[in-house]
C-alpha positions as a printed NumPy array, in Angstrom:
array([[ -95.506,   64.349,   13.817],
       [ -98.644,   63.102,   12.06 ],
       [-101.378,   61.68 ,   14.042],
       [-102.453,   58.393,   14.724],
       [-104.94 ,   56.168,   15.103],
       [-105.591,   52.664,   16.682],
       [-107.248,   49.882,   14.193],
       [-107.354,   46.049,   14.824],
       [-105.807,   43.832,   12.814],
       [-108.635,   41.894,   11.165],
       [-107.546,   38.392,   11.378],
       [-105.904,   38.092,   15.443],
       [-107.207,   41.146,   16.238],
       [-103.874,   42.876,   17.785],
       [-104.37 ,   46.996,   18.217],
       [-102.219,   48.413,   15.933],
       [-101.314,   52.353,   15.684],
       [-100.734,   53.707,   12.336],
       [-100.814,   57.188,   10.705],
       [-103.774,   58.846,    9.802],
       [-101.693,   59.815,    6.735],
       [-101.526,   56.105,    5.518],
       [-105.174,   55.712,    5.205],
       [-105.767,   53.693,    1.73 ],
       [-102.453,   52.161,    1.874],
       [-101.695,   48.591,    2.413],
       [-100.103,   47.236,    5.779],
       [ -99.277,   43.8  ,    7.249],
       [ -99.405,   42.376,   10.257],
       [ -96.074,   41.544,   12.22 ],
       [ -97.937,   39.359,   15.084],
       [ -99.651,   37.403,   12.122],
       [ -98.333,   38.573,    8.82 ],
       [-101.448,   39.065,    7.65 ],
       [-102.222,   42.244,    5.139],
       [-105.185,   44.853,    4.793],
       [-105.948,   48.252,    3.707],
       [-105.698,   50.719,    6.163],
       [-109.487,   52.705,    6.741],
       [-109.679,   56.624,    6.917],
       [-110.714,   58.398,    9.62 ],
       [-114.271,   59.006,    7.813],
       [-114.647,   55.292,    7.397],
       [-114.038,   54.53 ,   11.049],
       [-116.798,   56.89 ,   11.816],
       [-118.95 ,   56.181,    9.243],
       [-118.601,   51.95 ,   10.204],
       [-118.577,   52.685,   13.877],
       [-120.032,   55.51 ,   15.232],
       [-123.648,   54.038,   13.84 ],
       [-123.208,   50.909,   16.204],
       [-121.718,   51.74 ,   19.108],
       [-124.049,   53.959,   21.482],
       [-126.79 ,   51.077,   21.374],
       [-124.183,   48.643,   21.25 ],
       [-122.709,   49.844,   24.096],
       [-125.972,   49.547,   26.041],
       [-126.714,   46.331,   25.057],
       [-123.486,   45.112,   26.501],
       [-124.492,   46.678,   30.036],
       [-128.044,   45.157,   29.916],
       [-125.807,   41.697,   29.694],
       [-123.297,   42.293,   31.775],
       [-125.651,   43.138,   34.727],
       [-128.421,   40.928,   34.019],
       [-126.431,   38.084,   36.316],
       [-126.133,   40.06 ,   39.209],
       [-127.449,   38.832,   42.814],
       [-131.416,   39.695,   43.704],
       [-130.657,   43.187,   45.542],
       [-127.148,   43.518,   45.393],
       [-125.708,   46.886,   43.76 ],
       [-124.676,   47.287,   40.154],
       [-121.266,   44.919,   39.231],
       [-119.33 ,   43.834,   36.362],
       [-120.803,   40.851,   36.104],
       [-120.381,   38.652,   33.33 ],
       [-119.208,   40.181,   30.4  ],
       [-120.458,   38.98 ,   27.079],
       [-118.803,   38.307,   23.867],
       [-116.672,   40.686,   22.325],
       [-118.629,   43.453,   20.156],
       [-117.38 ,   43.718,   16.86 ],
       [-116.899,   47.043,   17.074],
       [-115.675,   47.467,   20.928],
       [-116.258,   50.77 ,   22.825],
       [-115.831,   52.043,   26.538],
       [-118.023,   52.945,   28.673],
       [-117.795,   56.091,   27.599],
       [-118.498,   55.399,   24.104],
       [-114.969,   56.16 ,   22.935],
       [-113.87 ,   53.921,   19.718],
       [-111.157,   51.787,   20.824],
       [-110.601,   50.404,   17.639],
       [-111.58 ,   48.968,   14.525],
       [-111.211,   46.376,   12.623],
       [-109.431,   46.979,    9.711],
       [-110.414,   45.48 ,    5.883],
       [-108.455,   42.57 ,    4.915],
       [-106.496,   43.008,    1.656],
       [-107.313,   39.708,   -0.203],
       [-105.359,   40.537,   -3.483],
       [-101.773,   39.395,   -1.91 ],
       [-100.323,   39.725,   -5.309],
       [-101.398,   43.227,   -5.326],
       [ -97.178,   44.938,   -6.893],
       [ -98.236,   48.121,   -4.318],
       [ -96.055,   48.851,   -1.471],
       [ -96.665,   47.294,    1.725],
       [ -96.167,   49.107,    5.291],
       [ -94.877,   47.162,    7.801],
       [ -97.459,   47.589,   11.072],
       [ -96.398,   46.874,   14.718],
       [ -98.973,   45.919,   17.324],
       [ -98.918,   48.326,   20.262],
       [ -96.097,   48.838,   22.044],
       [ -94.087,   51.498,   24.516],
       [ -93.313,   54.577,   22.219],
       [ -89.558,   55.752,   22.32 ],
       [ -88.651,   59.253,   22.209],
       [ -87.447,   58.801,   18.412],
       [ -90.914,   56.795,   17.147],
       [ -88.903,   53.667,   16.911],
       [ -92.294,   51.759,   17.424],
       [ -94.269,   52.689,   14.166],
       [ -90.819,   53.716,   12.226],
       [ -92.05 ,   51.677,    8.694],
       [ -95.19 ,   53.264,    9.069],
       [ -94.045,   56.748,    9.874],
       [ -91.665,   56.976,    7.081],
       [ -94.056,   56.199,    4.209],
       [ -95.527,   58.569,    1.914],
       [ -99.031,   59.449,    2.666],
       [-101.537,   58.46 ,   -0.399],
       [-102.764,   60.976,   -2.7  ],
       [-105.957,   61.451,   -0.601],
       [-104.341,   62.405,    2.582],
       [-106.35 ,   64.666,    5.004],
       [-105.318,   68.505,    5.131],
       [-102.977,   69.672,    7.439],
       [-104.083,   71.002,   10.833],
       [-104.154,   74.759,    9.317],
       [-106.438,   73.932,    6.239],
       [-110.179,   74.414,    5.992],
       [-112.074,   71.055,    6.05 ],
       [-115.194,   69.584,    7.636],
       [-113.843,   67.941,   10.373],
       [-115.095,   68.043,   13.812],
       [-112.472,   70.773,   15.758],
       [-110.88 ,   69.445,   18.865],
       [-112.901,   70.574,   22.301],
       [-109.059,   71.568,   24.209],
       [-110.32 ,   68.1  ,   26.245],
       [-107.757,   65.746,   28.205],
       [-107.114,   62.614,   26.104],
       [-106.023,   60.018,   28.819],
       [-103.372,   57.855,   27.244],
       [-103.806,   54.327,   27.008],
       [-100.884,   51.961,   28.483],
       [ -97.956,   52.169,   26.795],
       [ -99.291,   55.046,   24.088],
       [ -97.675,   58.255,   24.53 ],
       [ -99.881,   60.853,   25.077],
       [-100.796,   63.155,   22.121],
       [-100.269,   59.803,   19.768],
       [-104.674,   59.412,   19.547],
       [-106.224,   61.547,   16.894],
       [-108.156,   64.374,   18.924],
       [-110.703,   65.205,   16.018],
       [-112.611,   61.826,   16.529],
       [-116.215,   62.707,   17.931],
       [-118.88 ,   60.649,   17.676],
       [-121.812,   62.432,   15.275],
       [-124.755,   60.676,   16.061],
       [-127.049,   61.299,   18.802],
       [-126.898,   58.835,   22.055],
       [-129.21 ,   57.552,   24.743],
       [-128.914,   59.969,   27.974],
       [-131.113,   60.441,   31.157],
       [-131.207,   63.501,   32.272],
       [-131.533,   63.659,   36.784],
       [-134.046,   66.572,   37.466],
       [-134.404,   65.952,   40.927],
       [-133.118,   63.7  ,   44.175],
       [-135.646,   63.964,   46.695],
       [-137.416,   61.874,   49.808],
       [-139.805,   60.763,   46.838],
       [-137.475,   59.597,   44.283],
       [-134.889,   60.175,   41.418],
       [-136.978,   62.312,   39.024],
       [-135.563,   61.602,   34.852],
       [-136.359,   62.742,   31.679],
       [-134.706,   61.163,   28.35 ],
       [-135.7  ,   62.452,   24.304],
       [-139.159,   60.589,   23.925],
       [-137.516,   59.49 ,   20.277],
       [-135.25 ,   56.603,   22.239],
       [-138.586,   55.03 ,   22.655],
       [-138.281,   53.661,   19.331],
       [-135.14 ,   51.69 ,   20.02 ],
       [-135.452,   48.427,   21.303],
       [-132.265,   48.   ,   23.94 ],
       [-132.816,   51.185,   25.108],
       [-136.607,   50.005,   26.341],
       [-135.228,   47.193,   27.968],
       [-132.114,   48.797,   29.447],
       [-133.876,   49.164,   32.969],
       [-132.541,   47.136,   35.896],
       [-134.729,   44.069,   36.755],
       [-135.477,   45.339,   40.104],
       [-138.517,   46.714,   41.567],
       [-138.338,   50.619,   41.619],
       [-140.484,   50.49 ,   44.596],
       [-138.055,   48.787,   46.682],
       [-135.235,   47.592,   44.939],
       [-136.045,   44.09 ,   45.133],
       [-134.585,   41.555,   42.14 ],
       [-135.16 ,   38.648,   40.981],
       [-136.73 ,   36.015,   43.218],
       [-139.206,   38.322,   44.931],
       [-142.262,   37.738,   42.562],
       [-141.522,   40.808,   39.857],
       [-144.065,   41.641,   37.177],
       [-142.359,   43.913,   34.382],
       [-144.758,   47.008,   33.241],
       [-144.626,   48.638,   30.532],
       [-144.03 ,   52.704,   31.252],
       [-146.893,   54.478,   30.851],
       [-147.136,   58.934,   29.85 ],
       [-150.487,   59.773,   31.701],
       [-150.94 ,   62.65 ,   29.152],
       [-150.327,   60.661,   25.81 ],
       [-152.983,   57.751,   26.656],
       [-155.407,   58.848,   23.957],
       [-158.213,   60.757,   24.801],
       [-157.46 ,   60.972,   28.724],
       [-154.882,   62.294,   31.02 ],
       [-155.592,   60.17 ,   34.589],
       [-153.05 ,   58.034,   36.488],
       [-155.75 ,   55.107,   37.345],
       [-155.91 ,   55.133,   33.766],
       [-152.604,   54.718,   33.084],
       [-152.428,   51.357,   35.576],
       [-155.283,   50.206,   33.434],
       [-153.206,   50.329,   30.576],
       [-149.984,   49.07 ,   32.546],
       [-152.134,   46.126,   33.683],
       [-153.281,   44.815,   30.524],
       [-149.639,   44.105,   29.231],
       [-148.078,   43.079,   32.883],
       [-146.41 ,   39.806,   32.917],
       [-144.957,   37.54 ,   35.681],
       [-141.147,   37.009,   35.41 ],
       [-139.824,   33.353,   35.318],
       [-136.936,   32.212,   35.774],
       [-136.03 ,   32.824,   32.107],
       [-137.471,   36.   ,   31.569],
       [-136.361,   38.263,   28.865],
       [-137.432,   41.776,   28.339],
       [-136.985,   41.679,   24.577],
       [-139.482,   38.781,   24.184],
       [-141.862,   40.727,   26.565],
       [-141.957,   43.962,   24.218],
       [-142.031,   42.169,   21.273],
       [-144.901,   40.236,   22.559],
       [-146.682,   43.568,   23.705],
       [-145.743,   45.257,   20.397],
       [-147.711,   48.668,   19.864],
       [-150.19 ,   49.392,   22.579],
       [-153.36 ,   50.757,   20.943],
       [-153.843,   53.279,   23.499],
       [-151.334,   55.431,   23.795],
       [-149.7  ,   57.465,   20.705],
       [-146.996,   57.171,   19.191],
       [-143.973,   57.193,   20.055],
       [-145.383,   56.698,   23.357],
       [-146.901,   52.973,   22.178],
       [-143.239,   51.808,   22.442],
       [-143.531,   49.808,   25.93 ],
       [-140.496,   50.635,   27.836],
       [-140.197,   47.824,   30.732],
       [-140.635,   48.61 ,   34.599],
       [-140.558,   46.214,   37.553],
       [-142.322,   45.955,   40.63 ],
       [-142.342,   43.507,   43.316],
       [-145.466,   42.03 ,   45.626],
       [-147.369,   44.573,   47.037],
       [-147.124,   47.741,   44.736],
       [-150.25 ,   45.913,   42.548],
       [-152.033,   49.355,   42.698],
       [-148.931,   51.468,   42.559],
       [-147.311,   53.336,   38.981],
       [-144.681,   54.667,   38.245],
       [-145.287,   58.875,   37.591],
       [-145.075,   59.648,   34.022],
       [-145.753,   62.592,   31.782],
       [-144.593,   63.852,   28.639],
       [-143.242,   67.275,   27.624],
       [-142.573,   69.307,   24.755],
       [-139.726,   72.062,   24.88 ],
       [-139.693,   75.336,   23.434],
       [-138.025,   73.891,   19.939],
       [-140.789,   71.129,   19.356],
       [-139.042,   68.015,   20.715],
       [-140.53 ,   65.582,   23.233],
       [-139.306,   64.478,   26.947],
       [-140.308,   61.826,   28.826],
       [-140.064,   62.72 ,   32.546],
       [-140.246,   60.198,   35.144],
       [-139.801,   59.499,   39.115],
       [-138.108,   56.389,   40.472],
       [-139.17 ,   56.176,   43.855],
       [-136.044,   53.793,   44.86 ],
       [-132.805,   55.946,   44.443],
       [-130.72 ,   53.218,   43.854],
       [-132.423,   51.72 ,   40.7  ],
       [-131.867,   55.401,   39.274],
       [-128.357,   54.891,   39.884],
       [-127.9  ,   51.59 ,   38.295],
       [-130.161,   52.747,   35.173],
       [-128.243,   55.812,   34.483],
       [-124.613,   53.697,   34.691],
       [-126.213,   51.254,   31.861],
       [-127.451,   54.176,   29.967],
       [-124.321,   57.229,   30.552],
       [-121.841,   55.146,   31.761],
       [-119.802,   55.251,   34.869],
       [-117.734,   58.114,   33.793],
       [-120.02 ,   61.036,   33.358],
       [-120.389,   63.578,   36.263],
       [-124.154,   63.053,   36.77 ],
       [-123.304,   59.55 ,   37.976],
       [-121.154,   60.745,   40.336],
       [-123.527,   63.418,   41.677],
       [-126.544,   61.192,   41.728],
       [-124.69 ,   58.071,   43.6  ],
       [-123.831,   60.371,   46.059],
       [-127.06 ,   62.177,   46.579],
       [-128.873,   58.451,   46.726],
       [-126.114,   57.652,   49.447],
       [-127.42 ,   60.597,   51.57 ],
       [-130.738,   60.06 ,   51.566],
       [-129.966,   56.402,   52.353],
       [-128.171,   57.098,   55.344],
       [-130.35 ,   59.793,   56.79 ],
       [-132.957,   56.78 ,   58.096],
       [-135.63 ,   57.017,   55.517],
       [-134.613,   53.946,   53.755],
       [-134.222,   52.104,   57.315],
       [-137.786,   52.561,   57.362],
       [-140.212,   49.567,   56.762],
       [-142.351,   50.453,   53.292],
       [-145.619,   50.31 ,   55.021],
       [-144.184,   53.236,   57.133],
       [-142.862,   55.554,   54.282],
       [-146.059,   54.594,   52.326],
       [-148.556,   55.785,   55.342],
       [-145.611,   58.722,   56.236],
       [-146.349,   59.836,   52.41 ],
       [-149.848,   59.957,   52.605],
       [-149.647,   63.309,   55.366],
       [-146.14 ,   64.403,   55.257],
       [-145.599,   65.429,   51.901],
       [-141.607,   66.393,   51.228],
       [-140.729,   69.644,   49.421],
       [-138.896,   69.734,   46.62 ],
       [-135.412,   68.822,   47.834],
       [-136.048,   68.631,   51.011],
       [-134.11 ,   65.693,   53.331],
       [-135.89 ,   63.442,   56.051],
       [-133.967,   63.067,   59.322],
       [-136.169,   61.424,   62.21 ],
       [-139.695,   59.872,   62.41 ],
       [-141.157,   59.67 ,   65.883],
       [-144.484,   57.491,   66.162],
       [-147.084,   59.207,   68.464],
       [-147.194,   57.896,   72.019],
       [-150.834,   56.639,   71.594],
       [-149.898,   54.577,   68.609],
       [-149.161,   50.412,   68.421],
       [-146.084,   50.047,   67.111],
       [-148.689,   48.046,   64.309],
       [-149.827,   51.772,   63.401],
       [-146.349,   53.171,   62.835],
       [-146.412,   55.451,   60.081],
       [-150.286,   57.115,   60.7  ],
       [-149.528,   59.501,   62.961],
       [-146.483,   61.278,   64.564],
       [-143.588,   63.514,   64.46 ],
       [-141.203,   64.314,   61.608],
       [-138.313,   66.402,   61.826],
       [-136.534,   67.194,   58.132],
       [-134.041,   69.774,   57.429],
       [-136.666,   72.506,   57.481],
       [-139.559,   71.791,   59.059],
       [-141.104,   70.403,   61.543],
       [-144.535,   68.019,   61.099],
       [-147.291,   65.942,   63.005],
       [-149.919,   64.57 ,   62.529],
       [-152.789,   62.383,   64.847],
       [-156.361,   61.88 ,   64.338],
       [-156.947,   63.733,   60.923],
       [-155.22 ,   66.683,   62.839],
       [-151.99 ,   67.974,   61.192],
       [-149.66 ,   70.814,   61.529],
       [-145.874,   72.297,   59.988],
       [-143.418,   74.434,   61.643],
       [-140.636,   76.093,   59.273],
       [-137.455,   75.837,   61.807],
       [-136.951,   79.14 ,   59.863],
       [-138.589,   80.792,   62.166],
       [-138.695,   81.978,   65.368],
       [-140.215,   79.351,   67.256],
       [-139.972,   77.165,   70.89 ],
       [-140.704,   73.749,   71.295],
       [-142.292,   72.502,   74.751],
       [-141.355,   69.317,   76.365],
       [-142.858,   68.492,   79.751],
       [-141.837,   64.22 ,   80.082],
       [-143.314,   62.524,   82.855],
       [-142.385,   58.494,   83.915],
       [-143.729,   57.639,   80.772],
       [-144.231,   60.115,   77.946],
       [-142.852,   63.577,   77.037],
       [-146.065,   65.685,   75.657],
       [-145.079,   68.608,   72.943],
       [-146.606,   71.717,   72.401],
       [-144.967,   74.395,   69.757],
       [-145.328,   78.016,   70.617],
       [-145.253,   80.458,   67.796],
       [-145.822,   83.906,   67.136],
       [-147.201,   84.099,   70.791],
       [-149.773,   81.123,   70.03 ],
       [-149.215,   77.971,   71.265],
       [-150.206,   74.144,   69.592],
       [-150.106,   70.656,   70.933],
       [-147.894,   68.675,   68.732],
       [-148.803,   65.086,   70.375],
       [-146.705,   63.005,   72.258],
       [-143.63 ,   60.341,   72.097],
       [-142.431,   57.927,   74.123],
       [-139.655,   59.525,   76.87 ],
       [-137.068,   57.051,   75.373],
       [-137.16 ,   59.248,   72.436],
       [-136.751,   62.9  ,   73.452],
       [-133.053,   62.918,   72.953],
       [-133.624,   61.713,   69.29 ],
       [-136.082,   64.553,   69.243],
       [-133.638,   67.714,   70.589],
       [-130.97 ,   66.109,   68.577],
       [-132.722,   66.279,   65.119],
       [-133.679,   69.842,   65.89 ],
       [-130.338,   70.778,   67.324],
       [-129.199,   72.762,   64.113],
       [-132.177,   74.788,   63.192],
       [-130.767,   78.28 ,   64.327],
       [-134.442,   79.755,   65.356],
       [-136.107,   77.024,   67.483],
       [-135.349,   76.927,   71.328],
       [-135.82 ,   73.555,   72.98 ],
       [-137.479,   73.977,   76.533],
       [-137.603,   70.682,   78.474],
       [-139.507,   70.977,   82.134],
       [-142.625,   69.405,   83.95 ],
       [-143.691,   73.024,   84.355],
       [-144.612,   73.785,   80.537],
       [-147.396,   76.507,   79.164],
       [-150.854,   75.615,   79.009],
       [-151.658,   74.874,   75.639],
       [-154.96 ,   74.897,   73.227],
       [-155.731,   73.972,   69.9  ],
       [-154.226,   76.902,   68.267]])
């Protein structure tokens, strides 16, 4: 059975299925009668492929640019039809075929049907499947040619299209917009994408219009920014000089901003090289005025440049790499799922001024996931965040009056509670040396042996009768 391919009819725009073999040859319409010439496989990529990854993107960036301040990624409204439609995926769906405008034309016309259930004896594209192929007809599947081979890949049907009736040799040859997730950690989503995207326009204005500090959207006072590579300002490598640069081109969002107009407006920045000049758009909200995003640029072992990035609000990642890879991918998957757990582990239930003060002394290893922070006893709850205890998944941390300390719960190691009415006081005993580790509030011991509860080499001792303890 030859294969097929789907094309739209180019006046209503019905999907019609037709044989690859009968590309050249005239058809016609039955929904609206109307005849054109049938396009090769070559032409469909040649017309198609070219559009369609920044197309694609383009029609995320509108579809989400509706949605609620703070609420997560949705459909919402969809735009008007591309001409040359895609998934989100970036398979073709069809294309519109070329209308025959010589009616007269004494050729042979095939009779196409729009899509419909396939019986088992073709019934369905019967006028088409009987014709001759024209004298340009592809190769059959055992002949040398330049086509791209089939990867063995499931092909899920569409409704009503048996499976197996989609040609399988249709791969998009042009490169595509992809982020690349590095990392998921307590700081951020770390990203890199090919530093060459920076010179196309949709793709520097594909970033959510929410503040990658906290997520907040529109309403909450944004500024868009444009991304700045801390190593490709020229002559200097220094993140205060990069929010110099940032500054210079920030701009207040109205009610109807648009990030084209805003990097049009900014054009090249002067300081920074190329492609790097590009401004790629970043939001922040109230509050982060001294904060930047991290930045740097990298070149691999072939030559080519990387932009690598951190998003310190997960879910901003997550919504940037559905507009940019889709919905479909794996890496979507993996990184909406890794955001989820570090959102339910607490850190997110923290206020910002706490994370941003817990930051500044607890710094989190490289994958490493937050579980409980305990403010020291002899804190105001107005100083939450400055001193403490922090329990992760493998250590231990506090910190009070310039005076910090880390315990791997690797090791072999006991932890000291003696509570009183009021307080429980902590001391850590280690390789026969003990430590005071501050003290919490008695309400929260229980939150305290319950975080540590897993870690395999720590014993929890809990009495008024504890070991004397010293500095360490």
């Amino acid at each position: 059975m030859s294969q097929k391919m789907t094309i739209d009819c180019p006046s209503c725009g019905r999907p019609l299925l037709v044989p690859e073999a009968a590309a050249g040859r005239k058809a016609r319409c039955t929904e609206c009668d109307n005849r054109f010439v049938i396009p090769s496989v070559e032409e469909m990529l040649e017309q198609t492929v070219s559009n369609m990854v920044l197309e694609e993107l383009d029609q995320r960036w509108h579809e989400d640019e509706t949605e609620l301040p703070d609420a997560t990624p949705s459909a919402g409204r969809v735009g008007a039809r591309p001409e040359y439609p895609v998934s989100n995926t970036g398979t073709v769906l069809g294309m519109p075929a070329v209308s025959d405008q010589n009616h007269d034309s004494a050729a042979p016309v095939i009779s196409v049907d729009h899509l419909a259930p396939a019986s088992d004896d073709g019934d369905s594209a019967a006028a088409v499947a009987d014709a001759e192929p024209p004298d340009h007809a592809p190769p059959p599947d055992d002949a040398d040619d330049d086509r791209l081979p089939d990867d063995g890949g499931a092909h899920e049907p569409g409704p009503g299209v048996a499976a197996g009736d989609y040609p399988t040799d249709l791969r998009p040859t042009e490169p595509r917009p992809y982020l690349v997730v590095n990392e998921v950690s307590m700081t951020g989503v770390s990203l890199s994408f090919a530093a060459e995207w920076m010179n196309h326009e949709v793709f520097r204005t594909s970033m959510p219009i929410r503040c990658v500090f906290t997520g907040k959207g529109p309403g909450n006072a944004l500024v868009s920014r444009p991304l700045i590579a801390v190593n490709r300002i020229k002559g200097d490598d220094d993140h205060a000089r990069a929010r110099a640069v940032e500054m210079r081109y920030e701009q207040s969002l109205g009610p109807k901003h648009s990030p084209r107009e805003h990097v049009r407006s900014i054009g090249r920045m002067d300081k920074m090289t190329e492609p790097f000049d590009q401004p790629l758009l970043y939001y922040a909200c109230a509050g982060h005025a001294g904060d930047a995003v991290t930045c740097r640029a990298r070149t691999d072992d072939f030559g080519r440049e990387h932009v690598e990035l951190l998003i310190p609000f997960g879910e901003v990642a997550v919504e940037w790499v559905s507009r940019v890879n889709g919905r479909c991918g794996p890496e979507y998957a993996r990184l909406k799922t890794a955001v989820a757990a570090l959102t339910n582990d607490g850190w997110s239930s923290l206020p910002e001024k706490v994370q941003r003060r817990l930051q500044t002394w607890c710094r989190f290893e490289r994958g490493e996931r937050f579980k409980l922070y305990l403010r020291d006893a002899d804190l105001t709850v107005a100083d939450a965040g400055l001193g403490g205890v922090v329990v992760t998944d493998r250590r231990l941390l506090y910190h009070k009056f310039r005076r910090s300390r880390s315990l791997s719960l690797k090791q072999e190691a006991v932890l000291h509670l003696r509570p009183d009415d009021r307080y429980v006081r902590l001391t850590l005993e280690s390789h026969g040396r003990l430590a005071r580790a501050g003290k919490i509030l008695r309400q929260d011991m229980n939150k305290l042996i319950q975080s540590v509860a897993d870690a395999p080499r720590l014993r929890v001792m809990v009495g008024h009768d504890g070991p004397s303890d010293d500095d360490g």
